[in-house]
ZATOR-179589 format. One record per atom (N, C-alpha, C): x, y, z. Coordinates in steps of 0.02 Angstrom, whole numbers, padded with zeros to 5 digits, always signed. Each point is the difference from the previous one (the first is absolute). Layout:
N
XYZ
...
// end
This chain:
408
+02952-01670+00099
-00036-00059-00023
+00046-00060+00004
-00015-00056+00044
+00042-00083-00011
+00022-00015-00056
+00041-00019-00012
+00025-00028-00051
-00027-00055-00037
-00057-00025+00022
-00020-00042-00028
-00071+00027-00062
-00025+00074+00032
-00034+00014-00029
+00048+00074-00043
+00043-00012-00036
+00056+00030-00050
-00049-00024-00060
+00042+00024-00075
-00012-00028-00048
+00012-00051-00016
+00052-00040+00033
+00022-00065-00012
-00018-00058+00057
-00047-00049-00014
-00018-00031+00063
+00048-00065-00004
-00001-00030+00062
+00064-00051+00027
-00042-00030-00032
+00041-00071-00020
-00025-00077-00041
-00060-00041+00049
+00008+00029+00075
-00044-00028+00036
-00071+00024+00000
+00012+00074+00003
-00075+00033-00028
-00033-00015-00078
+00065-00007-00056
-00041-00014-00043
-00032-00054-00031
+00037-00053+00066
-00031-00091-00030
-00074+00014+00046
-00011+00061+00051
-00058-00025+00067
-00051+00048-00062
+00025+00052-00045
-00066+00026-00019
-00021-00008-00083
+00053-00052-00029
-00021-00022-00049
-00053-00025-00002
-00058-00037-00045
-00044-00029-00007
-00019-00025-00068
-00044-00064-00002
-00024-00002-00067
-00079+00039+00003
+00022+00061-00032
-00082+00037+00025
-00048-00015-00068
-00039+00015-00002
-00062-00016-00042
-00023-00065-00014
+00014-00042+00031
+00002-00075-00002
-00075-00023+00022
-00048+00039+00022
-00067-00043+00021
-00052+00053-00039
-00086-00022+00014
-00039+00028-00039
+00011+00086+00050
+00001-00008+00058
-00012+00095+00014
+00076+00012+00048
+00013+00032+00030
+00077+00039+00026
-00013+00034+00056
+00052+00038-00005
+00009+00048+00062
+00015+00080-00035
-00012+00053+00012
+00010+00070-00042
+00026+00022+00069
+00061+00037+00005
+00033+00039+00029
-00030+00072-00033
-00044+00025+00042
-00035+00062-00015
+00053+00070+00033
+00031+00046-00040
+00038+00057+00031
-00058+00059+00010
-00002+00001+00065
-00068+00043+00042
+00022+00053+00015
-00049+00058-00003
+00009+00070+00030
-00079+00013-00014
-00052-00022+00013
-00076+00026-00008
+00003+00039-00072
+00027-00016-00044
+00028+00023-00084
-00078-00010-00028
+00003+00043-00041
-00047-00019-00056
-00011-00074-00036
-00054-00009+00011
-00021-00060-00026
+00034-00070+00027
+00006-00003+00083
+00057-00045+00010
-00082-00059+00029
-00058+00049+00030
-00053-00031+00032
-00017-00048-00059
-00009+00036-00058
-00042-00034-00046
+00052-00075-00044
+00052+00013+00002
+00051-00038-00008
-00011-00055+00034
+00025+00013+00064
+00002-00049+00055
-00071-00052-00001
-00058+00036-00022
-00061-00054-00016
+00009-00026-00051
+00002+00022-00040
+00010-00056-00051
+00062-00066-00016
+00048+00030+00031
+00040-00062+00020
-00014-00050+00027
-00034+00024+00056
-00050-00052+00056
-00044-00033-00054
-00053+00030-00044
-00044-00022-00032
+00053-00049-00048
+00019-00017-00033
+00059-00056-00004
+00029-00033+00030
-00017+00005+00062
+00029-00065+00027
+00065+00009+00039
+00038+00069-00007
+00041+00014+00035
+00013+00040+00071
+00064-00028+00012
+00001+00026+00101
+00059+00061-00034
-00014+00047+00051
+00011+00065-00009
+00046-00004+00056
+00073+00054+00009
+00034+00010+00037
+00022+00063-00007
+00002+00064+00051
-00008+00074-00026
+00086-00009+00047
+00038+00054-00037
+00061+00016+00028
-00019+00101+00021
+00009+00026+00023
-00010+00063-00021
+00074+00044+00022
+00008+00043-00043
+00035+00049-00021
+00030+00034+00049
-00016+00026+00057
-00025+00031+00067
+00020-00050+00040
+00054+00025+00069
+00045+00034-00035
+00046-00035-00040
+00051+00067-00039
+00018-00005-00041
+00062-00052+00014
+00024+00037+00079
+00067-00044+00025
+00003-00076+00000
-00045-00041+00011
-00047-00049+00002
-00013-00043-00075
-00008+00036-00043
-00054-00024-00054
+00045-00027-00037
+00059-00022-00020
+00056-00043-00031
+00002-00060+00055
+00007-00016+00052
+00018-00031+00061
-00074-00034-00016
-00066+00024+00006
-00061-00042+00026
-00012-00021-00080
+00018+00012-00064
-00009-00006-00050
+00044-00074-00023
+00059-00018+00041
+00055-00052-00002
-00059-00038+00036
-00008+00006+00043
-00039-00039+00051
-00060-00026-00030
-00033+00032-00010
-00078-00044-00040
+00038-00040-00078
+00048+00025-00020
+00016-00045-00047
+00046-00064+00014
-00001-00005+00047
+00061-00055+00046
-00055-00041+00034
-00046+00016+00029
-00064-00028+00034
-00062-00009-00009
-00018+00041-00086
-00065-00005-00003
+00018-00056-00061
+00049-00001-00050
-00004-00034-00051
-00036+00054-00056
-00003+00046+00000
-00064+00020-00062
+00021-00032-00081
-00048-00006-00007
+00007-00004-00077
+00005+00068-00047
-00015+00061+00012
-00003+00054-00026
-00001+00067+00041
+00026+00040-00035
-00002+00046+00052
-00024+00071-00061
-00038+00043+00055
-00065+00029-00041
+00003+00063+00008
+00009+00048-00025
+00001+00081+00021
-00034+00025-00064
-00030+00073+00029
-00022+00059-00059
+00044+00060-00005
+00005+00020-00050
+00048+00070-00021
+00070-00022+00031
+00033-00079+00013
+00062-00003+00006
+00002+00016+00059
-00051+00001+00048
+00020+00034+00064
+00029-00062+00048
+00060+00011+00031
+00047-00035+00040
+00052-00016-00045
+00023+00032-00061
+00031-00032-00021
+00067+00083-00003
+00073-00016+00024
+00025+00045+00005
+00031+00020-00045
+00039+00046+00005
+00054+00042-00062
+00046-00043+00005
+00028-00018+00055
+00066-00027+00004
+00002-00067-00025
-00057-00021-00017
-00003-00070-00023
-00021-00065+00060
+00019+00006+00060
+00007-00048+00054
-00058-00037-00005
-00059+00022-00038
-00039-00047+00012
-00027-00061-00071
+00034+00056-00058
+00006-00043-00062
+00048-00055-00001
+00060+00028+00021
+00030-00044+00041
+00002-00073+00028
-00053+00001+00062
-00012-00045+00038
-00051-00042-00016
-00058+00033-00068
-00041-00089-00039
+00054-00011-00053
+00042+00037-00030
+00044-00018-00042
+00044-00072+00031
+00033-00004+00056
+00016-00046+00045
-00047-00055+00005
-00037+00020+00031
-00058-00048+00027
-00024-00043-00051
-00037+00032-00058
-00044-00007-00064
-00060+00001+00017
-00039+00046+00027
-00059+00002+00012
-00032+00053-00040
-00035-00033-00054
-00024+00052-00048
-00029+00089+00048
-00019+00018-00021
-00022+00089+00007
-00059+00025-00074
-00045+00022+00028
-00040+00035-00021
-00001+00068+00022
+00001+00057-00035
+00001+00063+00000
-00050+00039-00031
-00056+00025+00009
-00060+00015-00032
+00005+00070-00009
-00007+00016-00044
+00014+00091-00006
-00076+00029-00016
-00020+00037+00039
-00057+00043-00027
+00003+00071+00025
+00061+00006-00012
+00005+00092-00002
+00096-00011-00059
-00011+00066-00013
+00064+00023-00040
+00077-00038+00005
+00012-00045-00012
+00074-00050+00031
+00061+00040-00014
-00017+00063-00055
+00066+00035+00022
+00038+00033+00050
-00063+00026+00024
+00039+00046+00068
-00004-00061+00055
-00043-00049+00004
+00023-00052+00053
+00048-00044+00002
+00044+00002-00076
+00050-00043-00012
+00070+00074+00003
-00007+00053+00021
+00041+00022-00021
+00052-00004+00041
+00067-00015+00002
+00054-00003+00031
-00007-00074+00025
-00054-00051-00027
+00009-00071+00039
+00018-00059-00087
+00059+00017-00025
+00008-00026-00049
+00034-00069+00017
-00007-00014+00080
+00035-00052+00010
-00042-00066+00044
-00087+00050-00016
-00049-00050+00015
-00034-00028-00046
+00046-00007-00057
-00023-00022-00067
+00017-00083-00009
-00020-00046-00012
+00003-00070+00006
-00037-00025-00049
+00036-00060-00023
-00069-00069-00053
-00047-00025+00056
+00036-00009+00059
-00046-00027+00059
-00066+00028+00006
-00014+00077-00019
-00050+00043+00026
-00055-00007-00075
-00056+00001+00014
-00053-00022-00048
-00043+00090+00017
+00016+00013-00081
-00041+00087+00017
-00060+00028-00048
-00072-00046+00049
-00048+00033-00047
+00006+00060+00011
-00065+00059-00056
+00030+00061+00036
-00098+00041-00043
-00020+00046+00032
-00061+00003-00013
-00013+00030-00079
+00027+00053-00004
+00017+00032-00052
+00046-00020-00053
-00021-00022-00058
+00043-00042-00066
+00060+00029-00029
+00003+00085+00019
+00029+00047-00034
+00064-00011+00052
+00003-00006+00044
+00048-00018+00037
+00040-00063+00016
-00020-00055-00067
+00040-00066+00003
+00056+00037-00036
+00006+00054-00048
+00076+00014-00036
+00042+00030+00069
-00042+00029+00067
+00051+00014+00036
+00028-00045+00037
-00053-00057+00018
+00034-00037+00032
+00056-00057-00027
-00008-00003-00073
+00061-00030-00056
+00056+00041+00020
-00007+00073-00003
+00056+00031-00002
+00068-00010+00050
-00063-00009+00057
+00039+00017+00046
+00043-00080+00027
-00034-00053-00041
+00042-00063-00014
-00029-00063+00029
-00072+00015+00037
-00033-00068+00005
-00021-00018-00046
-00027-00076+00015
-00002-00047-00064
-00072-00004-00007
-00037-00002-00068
-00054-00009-00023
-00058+00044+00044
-00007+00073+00000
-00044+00010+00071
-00078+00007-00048
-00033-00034+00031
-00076+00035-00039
-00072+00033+00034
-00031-00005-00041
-00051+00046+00013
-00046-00044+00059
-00035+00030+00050
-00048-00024+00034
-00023+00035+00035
-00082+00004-00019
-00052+00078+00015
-00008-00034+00093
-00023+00053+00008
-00034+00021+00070
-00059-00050-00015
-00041-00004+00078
-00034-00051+00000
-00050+00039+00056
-00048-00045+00023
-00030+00001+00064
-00023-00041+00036
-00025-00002+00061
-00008-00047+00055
-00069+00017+00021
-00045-00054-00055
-00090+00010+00019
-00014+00019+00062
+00035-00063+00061
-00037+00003+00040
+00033+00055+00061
+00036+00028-00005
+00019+00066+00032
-00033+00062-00038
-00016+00009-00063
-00040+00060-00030
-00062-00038+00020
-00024-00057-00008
-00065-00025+00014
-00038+00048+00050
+00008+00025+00022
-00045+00003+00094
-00031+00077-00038
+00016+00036-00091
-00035+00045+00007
-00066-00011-00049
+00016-00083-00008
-00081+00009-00053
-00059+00019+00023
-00022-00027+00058
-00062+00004+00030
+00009+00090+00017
+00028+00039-00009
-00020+00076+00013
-00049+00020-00037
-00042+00040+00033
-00045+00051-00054
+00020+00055-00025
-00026+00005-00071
+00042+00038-00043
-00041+00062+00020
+00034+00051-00026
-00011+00075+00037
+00003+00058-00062
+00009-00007-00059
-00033+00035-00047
+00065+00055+00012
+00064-00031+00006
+00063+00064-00008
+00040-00047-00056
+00045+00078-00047
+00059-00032-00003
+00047+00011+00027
+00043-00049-00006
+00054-00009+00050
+00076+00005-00027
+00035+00026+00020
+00087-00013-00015
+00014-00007+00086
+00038-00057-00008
+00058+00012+00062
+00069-00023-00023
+00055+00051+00035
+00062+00009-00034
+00019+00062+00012
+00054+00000-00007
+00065+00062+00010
-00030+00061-00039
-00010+00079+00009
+00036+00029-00030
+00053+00030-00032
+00070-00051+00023
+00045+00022-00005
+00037+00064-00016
-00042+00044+00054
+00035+00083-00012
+00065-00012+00050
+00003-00031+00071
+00077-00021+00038
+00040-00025-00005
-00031-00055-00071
+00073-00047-00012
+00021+00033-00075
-00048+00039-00029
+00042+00020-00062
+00026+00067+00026
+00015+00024+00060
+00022+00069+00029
+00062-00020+00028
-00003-00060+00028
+00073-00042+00028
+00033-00013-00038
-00016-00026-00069
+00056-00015-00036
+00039+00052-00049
-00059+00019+00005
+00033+00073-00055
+00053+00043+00052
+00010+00005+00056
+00037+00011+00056
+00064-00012-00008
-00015-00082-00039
+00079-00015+00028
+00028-00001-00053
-00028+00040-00079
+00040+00010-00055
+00030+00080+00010
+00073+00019-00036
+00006+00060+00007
-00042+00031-00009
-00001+00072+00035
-00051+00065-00005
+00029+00046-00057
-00065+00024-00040
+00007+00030-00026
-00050-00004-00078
-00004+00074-00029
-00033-00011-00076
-00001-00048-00033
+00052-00023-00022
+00012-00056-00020
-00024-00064-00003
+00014-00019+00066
-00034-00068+00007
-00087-00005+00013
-00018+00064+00018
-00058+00021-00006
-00046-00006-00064
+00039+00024-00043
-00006-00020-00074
+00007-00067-00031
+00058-00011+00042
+00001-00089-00040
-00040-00052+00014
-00047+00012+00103
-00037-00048+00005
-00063+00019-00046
-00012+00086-00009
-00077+00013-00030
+00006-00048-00059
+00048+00014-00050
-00017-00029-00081
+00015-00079-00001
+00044-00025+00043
-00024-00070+00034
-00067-00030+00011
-00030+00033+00052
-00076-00024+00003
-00030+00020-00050
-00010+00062-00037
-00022-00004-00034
-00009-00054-00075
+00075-00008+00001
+00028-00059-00059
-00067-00079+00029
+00003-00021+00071
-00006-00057+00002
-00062+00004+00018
-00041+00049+00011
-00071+00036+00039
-00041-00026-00089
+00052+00002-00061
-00023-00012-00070
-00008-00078-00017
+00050-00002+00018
+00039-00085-00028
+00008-00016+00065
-00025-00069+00034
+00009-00003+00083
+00050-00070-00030
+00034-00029-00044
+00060-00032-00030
+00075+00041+00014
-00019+00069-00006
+00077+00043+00009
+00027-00013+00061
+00060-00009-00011
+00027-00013+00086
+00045+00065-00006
-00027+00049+00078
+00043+00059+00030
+00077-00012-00031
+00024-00036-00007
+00075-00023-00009
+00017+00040-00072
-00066-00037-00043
+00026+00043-00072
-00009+00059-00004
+00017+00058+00056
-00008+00081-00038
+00081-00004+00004
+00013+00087+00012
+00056+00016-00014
+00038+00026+00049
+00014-00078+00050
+00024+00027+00076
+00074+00015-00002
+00010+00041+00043
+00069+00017+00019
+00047-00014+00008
+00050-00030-00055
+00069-00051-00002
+00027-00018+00058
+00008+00060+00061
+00039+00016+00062
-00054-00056+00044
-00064-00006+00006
-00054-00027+00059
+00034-00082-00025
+00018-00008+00077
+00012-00069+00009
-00054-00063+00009
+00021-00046-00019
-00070-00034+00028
-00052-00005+00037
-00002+00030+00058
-00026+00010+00059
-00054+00040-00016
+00024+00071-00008
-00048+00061-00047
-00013-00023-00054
+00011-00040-00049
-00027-00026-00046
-00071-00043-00005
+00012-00033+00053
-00066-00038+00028
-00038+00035+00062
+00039+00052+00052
-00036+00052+00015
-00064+00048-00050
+00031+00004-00068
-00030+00025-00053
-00070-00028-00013
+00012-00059-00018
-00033-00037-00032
-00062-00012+00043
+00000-00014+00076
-00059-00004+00023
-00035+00070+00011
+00050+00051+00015
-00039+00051-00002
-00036+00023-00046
+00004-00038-00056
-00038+00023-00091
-00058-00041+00025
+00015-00071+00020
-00061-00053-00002
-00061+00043+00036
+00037+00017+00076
-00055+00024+00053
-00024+00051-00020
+00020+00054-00039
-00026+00068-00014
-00047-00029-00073
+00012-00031-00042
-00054+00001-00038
-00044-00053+00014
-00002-00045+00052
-00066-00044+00030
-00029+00048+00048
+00017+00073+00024
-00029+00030+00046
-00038+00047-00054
+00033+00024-00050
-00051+00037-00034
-00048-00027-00065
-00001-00065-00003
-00042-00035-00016
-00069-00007+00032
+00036-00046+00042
-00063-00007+00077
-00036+00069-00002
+00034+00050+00009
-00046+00057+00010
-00050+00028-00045
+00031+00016-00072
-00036+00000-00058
-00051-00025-00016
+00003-00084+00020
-00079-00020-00015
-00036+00008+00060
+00026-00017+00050
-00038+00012+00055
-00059+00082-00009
+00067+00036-00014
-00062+00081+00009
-00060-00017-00068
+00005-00043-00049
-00043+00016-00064
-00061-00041+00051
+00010-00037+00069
-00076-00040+00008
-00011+00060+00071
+00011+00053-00001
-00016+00054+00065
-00090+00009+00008
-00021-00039-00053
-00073+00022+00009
-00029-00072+00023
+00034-00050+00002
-00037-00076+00036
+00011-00004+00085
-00037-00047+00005
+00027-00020+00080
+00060-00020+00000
+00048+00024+00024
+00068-00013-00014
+00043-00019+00058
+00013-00029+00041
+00031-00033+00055
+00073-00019-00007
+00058+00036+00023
+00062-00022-00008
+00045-00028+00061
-00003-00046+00014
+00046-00011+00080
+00074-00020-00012
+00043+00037+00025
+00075+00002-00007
+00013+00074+00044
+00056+00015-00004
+00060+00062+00021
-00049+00057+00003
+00023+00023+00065
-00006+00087-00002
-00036+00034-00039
+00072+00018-00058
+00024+00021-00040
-00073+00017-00039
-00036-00025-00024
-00044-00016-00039
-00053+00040+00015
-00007+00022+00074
-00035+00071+00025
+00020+00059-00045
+00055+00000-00022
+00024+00065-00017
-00015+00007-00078
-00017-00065-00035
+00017+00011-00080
-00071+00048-00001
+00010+00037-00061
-00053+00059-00020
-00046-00025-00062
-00063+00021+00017
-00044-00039-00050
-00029-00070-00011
+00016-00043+00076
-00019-00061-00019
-00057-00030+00016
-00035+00047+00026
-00080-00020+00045
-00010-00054+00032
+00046-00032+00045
-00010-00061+00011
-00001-00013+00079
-00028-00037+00028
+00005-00031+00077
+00073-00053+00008
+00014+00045+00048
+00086-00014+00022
-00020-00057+00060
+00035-00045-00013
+00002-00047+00082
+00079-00039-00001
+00028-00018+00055
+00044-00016+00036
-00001-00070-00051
+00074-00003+00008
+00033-00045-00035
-00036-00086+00045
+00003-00058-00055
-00042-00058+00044
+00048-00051-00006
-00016-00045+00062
+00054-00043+00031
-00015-00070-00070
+00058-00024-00026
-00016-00026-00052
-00040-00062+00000
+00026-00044+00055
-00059-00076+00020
-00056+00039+00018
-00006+00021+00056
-00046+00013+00043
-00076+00050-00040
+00013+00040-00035
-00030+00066-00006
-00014-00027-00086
+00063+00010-00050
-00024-00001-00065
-00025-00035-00021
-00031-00056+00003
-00037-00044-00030
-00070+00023+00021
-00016+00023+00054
-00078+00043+00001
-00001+00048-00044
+00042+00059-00004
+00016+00074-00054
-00023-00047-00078
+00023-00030-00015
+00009-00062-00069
-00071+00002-00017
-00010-00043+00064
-00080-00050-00027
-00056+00058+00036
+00015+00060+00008
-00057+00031+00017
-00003+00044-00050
+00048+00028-00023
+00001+00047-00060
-00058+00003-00056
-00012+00032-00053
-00046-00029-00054
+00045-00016-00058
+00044+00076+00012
+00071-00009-00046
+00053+00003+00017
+00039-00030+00007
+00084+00005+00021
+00055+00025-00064
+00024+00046+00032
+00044+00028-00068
+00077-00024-00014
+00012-00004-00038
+00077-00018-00003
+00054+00013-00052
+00049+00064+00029
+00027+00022-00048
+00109-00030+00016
+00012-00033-00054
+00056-00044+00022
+00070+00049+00006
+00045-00003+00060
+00055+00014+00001
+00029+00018-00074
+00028+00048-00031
+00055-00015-00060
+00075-00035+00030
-00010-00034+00066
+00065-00034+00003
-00020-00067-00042
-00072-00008-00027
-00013-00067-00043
-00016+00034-00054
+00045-00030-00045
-00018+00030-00099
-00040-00068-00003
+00002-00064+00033
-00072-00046-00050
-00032-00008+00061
+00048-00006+00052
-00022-00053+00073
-00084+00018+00037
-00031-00058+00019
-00062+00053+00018
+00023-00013+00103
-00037+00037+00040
+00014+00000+00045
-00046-00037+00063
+00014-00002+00044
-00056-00038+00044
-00069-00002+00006
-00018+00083-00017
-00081+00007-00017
-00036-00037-00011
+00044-00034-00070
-00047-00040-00067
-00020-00053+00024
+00044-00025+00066
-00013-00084+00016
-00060+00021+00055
+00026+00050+00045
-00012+00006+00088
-00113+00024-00009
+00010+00057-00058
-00067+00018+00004
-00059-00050-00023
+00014-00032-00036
-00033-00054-00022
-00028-00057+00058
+00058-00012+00031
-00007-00064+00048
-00033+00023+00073
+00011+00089-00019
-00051+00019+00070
-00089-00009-00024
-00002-00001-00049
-00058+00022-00013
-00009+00060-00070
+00042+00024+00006
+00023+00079-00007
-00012-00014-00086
-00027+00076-00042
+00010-00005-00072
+00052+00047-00011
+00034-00011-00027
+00087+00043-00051
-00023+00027-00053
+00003+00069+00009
+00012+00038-00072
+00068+00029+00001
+00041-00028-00058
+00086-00003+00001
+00011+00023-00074
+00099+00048+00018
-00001-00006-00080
+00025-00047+00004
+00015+00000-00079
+00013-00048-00066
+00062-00027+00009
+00033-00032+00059
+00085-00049-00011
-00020-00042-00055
+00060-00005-00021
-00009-00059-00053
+00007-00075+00022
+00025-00001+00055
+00011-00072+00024
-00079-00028+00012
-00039+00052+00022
-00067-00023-00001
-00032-00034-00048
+00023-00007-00062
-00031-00034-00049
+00002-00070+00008
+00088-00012+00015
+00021-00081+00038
-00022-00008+00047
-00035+00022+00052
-00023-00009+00065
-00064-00026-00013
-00056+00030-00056
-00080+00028+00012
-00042-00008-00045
-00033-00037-00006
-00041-00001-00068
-00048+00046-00018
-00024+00030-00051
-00050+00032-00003
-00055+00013+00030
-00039+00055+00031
-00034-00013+00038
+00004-00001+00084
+00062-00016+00010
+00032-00019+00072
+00030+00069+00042
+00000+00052-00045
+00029+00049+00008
-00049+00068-00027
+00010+00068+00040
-00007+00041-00022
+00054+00050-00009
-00023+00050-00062
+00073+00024-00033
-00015+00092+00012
+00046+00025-00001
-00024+00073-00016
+00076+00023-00030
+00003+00042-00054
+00056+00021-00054
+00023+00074+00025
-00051+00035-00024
-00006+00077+00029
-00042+00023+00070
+00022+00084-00005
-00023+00018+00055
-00101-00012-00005
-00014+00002-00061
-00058+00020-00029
-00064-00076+00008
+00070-00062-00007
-00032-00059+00015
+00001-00021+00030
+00008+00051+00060
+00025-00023+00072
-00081+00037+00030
+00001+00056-00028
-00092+00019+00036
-00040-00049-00018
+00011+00013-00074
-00057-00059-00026
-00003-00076+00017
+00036-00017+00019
-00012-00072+00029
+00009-00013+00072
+00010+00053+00043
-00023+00030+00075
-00058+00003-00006
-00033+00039-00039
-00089+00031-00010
-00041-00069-00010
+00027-00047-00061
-00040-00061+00018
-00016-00047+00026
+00076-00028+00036
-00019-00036+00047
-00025+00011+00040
+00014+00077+00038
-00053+00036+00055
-00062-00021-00002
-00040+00005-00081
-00056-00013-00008
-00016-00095-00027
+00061-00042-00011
-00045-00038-00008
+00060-00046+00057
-00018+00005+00077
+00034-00048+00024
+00018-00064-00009
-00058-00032-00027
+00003-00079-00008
+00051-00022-00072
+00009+00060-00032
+00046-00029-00044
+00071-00001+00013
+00009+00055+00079
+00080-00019+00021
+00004-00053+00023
-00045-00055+00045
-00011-00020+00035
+00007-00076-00043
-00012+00010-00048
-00001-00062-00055
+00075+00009-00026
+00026+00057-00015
+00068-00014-00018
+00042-00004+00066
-00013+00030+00041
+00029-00021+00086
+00004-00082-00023
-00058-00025+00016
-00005-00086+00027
+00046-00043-00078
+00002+00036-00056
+00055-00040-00061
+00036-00005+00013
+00022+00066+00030
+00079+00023+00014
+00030-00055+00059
-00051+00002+00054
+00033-00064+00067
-00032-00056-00035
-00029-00024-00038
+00006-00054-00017
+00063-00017-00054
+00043+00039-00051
+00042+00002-00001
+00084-00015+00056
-00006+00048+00048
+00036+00001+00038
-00018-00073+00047
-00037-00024+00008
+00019-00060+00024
+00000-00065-00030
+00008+00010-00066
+00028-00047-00044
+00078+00006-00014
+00033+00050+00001
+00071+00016-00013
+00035+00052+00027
-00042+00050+00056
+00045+00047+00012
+00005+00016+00092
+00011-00043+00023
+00004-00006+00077
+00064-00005-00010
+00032+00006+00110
+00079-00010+00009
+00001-00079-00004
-00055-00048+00005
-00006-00067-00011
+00040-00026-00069
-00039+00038-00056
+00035-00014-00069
+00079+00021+00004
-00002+00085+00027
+00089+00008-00018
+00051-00042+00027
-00004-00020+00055
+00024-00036+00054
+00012-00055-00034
-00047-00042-00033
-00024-00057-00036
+00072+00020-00050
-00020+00023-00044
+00031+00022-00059
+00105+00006+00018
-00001+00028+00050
+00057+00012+00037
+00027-00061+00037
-00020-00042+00015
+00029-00071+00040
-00001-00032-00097
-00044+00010-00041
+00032-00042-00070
+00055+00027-00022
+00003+00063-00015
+00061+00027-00032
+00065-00022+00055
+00009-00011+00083
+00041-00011+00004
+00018-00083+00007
-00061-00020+00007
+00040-00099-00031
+00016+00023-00053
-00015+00018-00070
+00035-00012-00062
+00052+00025+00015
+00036+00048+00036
+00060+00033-00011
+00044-00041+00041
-00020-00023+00079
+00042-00035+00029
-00012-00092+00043
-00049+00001-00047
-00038-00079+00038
+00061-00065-00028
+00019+00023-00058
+00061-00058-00019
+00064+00039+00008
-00004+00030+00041
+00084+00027+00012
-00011-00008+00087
-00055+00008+00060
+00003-00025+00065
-00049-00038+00020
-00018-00027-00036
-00050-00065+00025
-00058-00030-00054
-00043-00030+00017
-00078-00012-00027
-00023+00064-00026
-00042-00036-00052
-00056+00075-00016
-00049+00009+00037
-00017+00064+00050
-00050+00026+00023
-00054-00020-00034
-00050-00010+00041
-00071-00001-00027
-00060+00063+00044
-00006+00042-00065
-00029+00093+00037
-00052-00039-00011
-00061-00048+00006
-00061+00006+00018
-00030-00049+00028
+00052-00020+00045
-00017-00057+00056
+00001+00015+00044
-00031-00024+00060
+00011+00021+00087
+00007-00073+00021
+00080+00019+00065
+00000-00032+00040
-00036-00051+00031
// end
């Protein structure tokens, strides 16, 4: 690598890529690309503000420090934008280089930030702004020494789920989603073998299969398991008791029209009476599955003790009615009415059985629910919400205050 793109840049590079950034009503977002989760829906709503988008991508790797100097030397951005920290290295080189520069960073977490932060304790910065989806995970991201990180739910993008309202509904219910019998078989893999740990993941899930607040961490792991297997552990508890969850209620509805599209795997579970179909392309395909359904089911990861997950926004805005459990974040999300709930396995038939029979009343909490969601819960709002939090943090330390609801 040139020396110019080192950790230390010459006085000439750093007078050409200084800037006073945030200084007008909309900017420039240095977007870090790899076709990532949620980068499409991102990237619109930036636009829908008024902002010009500039993608660096990752790929290759030899490359991606070098073309990353470059758009920040030539594009000017005002911000630079990634999810789960992705582009951001262990070695630091790239915390580093807005540290130099001063070009704020946004880092959006919506999966687990421990194992994605692990061994990168040197991509930790004030520069980097870290909403993160799940609330339970602002103490990790304190821990691990960024500044102020908070909570900010998942969202959705009407008019990409849009295209499944107009479907006709078809008198099934529906789950689509993982059975996770391969990924809770992979991870349990890569913990030692043996009785033991066999035992420690059972009374684990079982512990958090009770209390979905318990984190895998608090049983009684093995002094010797280093971090690695430690958080090896821990997802393997998550995945094994969201797989035998999922399954559990699933078999109590074996006597409805029951439609599941995801994995394989799901051929094989015993007792579930259900029509198996091939996993669906997420733009393209799920927003018809959504808005054609009568009922859409939704049972949440235990990698979220409050967090609710994409369902809640995506089925709604297809068309689609949600019968979900009980997150608690849903209360701050949802007003009464806006939502349907199920506790047990038992209120999970029973309120399968009635909406079956009285469609028009999903259909009325369907249309609350997106009328909700497009009052406050699009990538428009987070985005929104995310260009405020970072003028307050850095609009009087590199320029003007941003203005998130103006266009160009």
């Amino acid at each position: 690598m040139p020396p110019e793109y080192q950790l230390t840049l010459s006085a000439a590079l750093l007078a050409k890529a200084r800037k006073t950034r945030l200084s007008g009503e909309c900017g420039t977002v240095l977007m870090i690309g790899a076709q990532y989760f949620l980068q499409r829906e991102v990237a619109r709503a930036f636009r829908a503000h008024g902002w010009r988008i500039i993608t660096v991508n990752i790929k290759p790797e030899d490359a991606y420090i070098q073309k990353l100097l470059e758009a920040i030397l030539f594009e000017k951005p005002d911000l630079l934008f990634t999810v789960n920290h992705l582009g951001f290295d262990s070695g630091g080189i790239v915390t580093n280089l807005i540290e130099q520069v001063a070009l704020p960073a946004v880092s959006w977490f919506v999966d687990s930030p421990a194992y994605i932060l692990l061994n990168h304790l040197k991509a930790v910065s004030p520069w980097i702004v870290t909403p993160v989806w799940e609330r339970t995970e602002i103490a990790t991201l304190a821990g691990l020494g960024f500044e102020t990180p908070y909570w900010l739910p998942l969202a959705t993008d009407p008019e990409l789920m849009g295209i499944g309202r107009e479907s006709k509904k078809n008198g099934l219910v529906g789950f689509v989603g993982d059975s996770m019998v391969t990924a809770s078989q992979k991870w349990h893999d890569m913990l030692p073998a043996g009785n033991a740990t066999d035992m420690l993941i059972d009374d684990s899930v079982q512990c958090i299969l009770s209390d979905r607040s318990t984190h895998p961490s608090s049983r009684a792991i093995p002094a010797g398991w280093d971090a690695v297997t430690r958080l090896n552990f821990a997802s393997a508890v998550v995945l094994e008791a969201t797989k035998r969850y999922r399954h559990k209620f699933l078999k109590t509805l074996s006597n409805k029209p029951l439609k599941i599209w995801g994995d394989e795997e799901w051929t094989h579970v015993r007792d579930l009476g259900a029509i198996i179909a091939d996993r669906v392309e997420y733009y393209r395909e799920l927003p018809h599955v959504y808005g054609a359904n009568t009922v859409n089911l939704n049972f949440t990861s235990f990698q979220m003790p409050t967090a609710v997950n994409q369902r809640v926004f995506d089925a709604p805005a297809a068309g689609g009615f949600l019968l979900t459990d009980n997150q608690s974040d849903l209360d701050e999300l949802f007003q009464p009415g806006e939502t349907a709930l199920f506790s047990s396995e038992e209120d999970l038939n029973e309120k399968t059985d009635y909406f079956l029979k009285h469609p028009v009343r999903a259909e009325q909490t369907s249309r609350r629910a997106f009328r909700r969601i497009l009052q406050e819960h699009t990538y428009v709002h987070r985005i929104g919400s995310i260009l405020a939090e970072v003028k307050r943090r850095f609009a009087p330390v590199v320029g003007k205050a941003v203005a998130v609801n103006s266009h160009c």
